[in-house]
C-alpha positions as CSV (number, residue, x, y, z in Angstrom):
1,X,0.0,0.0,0.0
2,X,3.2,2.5,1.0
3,X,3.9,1.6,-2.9
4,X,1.0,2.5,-4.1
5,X,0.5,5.4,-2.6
6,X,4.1,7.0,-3.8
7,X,3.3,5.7,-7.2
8,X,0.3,7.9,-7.6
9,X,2.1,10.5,-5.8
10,X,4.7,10.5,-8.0
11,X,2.5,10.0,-11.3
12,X,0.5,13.2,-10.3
13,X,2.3,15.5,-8.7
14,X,3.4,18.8,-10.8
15,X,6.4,19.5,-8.9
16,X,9.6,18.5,-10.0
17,X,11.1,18.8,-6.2
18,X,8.3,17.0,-4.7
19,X,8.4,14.1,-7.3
20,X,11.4,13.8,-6.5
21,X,11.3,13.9,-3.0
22,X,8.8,10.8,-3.0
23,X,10.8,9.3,-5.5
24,X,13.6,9.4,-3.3
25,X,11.3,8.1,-0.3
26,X,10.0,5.3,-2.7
27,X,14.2,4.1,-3.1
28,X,14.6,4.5,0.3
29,X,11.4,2.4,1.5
30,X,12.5,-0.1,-1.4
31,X,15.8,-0.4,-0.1
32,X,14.5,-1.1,3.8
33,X,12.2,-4.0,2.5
34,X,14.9,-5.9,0.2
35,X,17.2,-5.5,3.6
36,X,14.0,-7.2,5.5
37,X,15.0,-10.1,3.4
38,X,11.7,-11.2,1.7
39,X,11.5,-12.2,-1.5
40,X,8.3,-10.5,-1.9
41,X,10.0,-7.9,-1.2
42,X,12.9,-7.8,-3.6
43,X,10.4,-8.6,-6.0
44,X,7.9,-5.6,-5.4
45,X,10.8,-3.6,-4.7
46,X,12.0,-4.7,-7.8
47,X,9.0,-4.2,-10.0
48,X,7.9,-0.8,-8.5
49,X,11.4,1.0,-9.0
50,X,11.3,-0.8,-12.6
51,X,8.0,1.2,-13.0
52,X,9.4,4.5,-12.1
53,X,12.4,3.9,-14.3
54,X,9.8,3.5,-17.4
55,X,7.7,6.3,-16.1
56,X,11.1,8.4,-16.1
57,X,12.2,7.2,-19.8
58,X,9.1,8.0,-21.3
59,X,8.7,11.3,-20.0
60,X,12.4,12.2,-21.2
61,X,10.9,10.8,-25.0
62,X,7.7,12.7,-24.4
63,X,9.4,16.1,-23.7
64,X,12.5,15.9,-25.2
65,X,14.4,17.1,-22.2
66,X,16.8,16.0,-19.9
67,X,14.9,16.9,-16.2
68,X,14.3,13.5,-15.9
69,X,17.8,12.2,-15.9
70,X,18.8,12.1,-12.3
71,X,15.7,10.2,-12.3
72,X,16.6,7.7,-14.6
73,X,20.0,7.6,-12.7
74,X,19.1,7.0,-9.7
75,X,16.1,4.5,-10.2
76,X,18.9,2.6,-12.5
77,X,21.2,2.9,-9.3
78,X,18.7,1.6,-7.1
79,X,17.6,-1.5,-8.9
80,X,21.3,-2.7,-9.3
81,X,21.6,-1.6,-5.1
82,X,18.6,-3.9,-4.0
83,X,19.7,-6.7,-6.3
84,X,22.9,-6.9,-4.9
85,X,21.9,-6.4,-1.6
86,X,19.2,-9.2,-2.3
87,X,22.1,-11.5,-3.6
88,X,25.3,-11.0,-0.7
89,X,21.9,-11.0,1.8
90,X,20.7,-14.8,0.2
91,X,24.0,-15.8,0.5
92,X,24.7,-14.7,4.3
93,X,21.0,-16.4,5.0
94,X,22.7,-19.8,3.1
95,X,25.5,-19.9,5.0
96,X,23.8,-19.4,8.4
97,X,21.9,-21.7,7.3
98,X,24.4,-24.5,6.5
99,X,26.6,-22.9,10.1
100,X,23.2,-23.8,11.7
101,X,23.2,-27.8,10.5
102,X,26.6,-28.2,10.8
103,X,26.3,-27.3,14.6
104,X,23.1,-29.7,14.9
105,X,25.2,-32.1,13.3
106,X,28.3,-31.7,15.3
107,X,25.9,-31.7,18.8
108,X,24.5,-35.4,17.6
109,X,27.9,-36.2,17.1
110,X,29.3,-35.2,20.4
111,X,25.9,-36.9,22.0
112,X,25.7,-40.5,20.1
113,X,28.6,-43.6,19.8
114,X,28.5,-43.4,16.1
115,X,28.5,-47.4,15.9
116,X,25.6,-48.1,17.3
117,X,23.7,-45.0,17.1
118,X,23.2,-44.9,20.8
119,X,24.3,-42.0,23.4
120,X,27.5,-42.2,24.2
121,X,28.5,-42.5,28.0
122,X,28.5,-39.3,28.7
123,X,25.4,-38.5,27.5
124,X,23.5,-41.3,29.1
125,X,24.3,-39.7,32.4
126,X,23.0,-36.3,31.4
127,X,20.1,-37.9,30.3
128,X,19.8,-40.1,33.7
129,X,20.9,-36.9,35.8
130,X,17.9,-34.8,33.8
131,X,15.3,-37.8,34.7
132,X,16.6,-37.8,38.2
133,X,15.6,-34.2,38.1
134,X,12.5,-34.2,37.2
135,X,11.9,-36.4,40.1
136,X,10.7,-39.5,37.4
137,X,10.8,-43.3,38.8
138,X,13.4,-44.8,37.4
139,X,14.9,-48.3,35.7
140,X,18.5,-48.6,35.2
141,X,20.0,-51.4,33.5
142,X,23.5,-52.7,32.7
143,X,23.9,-55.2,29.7
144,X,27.5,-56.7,29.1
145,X,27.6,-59.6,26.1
146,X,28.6,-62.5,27.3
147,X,31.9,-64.0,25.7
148,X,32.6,-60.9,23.7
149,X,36.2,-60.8,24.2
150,X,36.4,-64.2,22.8
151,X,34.3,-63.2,19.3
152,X,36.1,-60.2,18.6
153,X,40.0,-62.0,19.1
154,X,38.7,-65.3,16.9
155,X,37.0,-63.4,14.2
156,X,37.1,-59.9,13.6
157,X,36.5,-56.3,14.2
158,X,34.4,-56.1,12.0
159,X,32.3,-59.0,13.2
160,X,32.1,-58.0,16.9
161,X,30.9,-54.3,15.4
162,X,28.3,-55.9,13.3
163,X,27.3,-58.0,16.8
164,X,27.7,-54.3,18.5
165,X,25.3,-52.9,16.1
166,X,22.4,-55.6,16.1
167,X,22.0,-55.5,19.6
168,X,21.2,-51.8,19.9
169,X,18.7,-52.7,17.0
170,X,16.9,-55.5,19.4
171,X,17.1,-53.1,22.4
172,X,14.9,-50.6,20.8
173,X,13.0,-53.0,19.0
174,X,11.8,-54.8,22.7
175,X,11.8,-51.2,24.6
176,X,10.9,-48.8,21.6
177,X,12.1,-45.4,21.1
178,X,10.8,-44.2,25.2
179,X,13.7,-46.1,26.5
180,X,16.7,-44.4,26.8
181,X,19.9,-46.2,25.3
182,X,23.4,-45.7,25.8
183,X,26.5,-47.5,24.9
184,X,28.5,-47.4,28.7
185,X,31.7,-49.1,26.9
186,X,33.1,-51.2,24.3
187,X,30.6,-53.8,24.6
188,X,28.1,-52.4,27.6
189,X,25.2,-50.9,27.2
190,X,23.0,-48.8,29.9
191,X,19.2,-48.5,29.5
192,X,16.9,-46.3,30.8
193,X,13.4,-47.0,31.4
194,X,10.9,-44.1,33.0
195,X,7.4,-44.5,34.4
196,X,7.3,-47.9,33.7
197,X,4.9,-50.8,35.4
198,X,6.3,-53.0,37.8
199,X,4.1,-55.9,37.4
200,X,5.6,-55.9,34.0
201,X,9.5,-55.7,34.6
202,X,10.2,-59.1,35.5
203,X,8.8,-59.9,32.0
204,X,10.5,-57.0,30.0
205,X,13.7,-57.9,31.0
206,X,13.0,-61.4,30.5
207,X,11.7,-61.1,26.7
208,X,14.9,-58.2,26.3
209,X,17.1,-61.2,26.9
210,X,15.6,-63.6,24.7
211,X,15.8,-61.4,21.8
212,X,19.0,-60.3,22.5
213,X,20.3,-64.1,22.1
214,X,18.7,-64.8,19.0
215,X,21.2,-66.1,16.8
216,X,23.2,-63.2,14.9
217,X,24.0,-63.5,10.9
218,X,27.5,-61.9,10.0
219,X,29.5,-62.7,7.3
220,X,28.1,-66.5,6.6
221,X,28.1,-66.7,10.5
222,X,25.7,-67.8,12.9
223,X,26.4,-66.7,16.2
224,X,24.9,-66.6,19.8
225,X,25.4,-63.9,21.7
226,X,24.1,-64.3,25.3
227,X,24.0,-60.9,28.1
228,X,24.4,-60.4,31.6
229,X,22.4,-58.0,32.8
230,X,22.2,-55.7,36.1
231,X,19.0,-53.6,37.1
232,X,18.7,-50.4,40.1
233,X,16.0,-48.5,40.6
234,X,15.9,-44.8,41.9
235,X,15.1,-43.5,44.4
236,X,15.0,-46.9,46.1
237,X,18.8,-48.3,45.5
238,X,20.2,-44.5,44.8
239,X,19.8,-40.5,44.0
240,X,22.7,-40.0,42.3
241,X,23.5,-41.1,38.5
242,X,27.1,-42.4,39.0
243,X,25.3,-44.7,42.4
244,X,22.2,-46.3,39.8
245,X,24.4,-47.1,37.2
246,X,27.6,-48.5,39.5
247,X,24.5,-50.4,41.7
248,X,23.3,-52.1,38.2
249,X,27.1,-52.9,37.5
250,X,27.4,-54.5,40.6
251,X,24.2,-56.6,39.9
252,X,25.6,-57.4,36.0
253,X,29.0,-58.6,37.3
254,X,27.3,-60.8,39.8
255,X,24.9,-62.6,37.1
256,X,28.7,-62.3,34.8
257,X,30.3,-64.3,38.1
258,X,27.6,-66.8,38.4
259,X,25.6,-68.1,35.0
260,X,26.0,-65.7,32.8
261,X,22.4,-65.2,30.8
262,X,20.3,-64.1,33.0
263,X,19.6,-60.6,34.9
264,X,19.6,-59.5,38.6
265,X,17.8,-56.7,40.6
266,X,20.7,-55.0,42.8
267,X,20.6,-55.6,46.8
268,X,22.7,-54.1,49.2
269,X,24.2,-58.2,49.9
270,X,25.7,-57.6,46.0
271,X,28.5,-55.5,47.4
272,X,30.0,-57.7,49.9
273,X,30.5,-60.2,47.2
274,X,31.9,-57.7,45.0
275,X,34.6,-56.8,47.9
């Protein structure tokens, strides 16, 4: 509407001075809205000073005269002004924009073990520490594969990686994506389970563990991989994340010492064993 209303202003009005004030106006304006950074803008901007610049031409034909030139020179100047103002601002706004992922993508790197697409250690904590926060009831679990030592020096790296990556895939497939999954170390995973039903625990881990030793395909290989696995609970067995997730190790290593394959729910009796 601003536009329009300087158009018809500047089409009508019988003074050179005052055309030319409100043509002067209309750059300005023009100017402002291309820095906004629409494209509707650039393009009205565009259109409007294109307008003028025609207006201005074929009133220099008409009369034969030359009043209109600092017209014509200045909407000329202005339309090659806003274009390259348009341009260098697209290409700040692509480069922000590209800054932008690269610091998402660099934030999921620094937050996931980029094997198995889990949080790293660090970031399981945060995540814990953050649930602890909030004052949620809380599941923590401690998976070790059984044997996995033996895989990796009687095959390969890349076998025990493939092994690595498989299990993260049958975590979240028994759990879903509410459970909170890291890997603790090179072959230990924590979970993290929040508001969960305790009638049905006893069962979850249960059916986690069968899955879990389903026998893995890998390079014309069949192989079993069992787990060991070690559950706390907060607030019950601790407050603190470093306390859930050494309570659950405690519990792993003593299913690890005694039959391997099976899970345990931590008990203060667990540490004197461990001693």
């Amino acid at each position: 509407m601003t536009y329009i209303f300087f158009m018809v202003l500047i089409v009508h009005v019988e003074s050179d001075y005052l055309r030319g004030v409100f043509g002067q106006v209309q750059l300005l304006i023009s100017v402002l809205l291309v820095l906004i950074g629409y494209r509707r803008a650039f393009i009205l901007s565009l259109s409007l000073i294109t307008v003028s610049l025609i207006l201005a031409l074929g009133h220099t034909v008409q009369t034969g005269t030359t009043e209109a030139l600092p017209g014509i020179i200045s909407y000329t100047a202005a339309l090659v002004i806003i274009s390259v103002l348009y341009f260098f601002r697209q290409q700040h706004l692509k480069q922000l924009i590209t800054l932008n992922k690269q610091r998402k993508r660099l934030k999921i790197l620094a937050e996931i073990d980029g094997l198995t697409l889990t949080y790293n250690r660090r970031t399981f904590i945060l995540r814990l520490q953050e649930k602890i926060a909030n004052q949620h009831k809380l599941a923590v679990a401690f998976v070790d594969l059984d044997n996995f030592k033996w895989i990796n020096d009687r095959y390969n790296h890349h076998v025990g990686d493939r092994i690595l990556e498989v299990m993260a895939e049958r975590i979240y497939h028994v759990l879903g994506q509410a459970a909170t999954v890291g890997r603790l170390g090179g072959d230990e995973f924590g979970i993290l389970l929040t508001d969960f039903d305790p009638n049905e625990q006893v069962a979850l881990f249960r059916r986690l563990q069968e899955v879990m030793s389903n026998p893995i395909v890998v390079e014309d290989l069949s192989l079993v991989v069992t787990t060991s696995m070690g559950v706390s609970y907060y607030p019950t067995d601790g407050e603190r994340a470093e306390d859930l997730i050494r309570k659950a190790d405690v519990a792993m290593y003593h299913v690890k010492n005694n039959e391997k394959n099976h899970y345990c729910f931590y008990r203060s009796t667990l540490d004197q064993e461990i001693q």
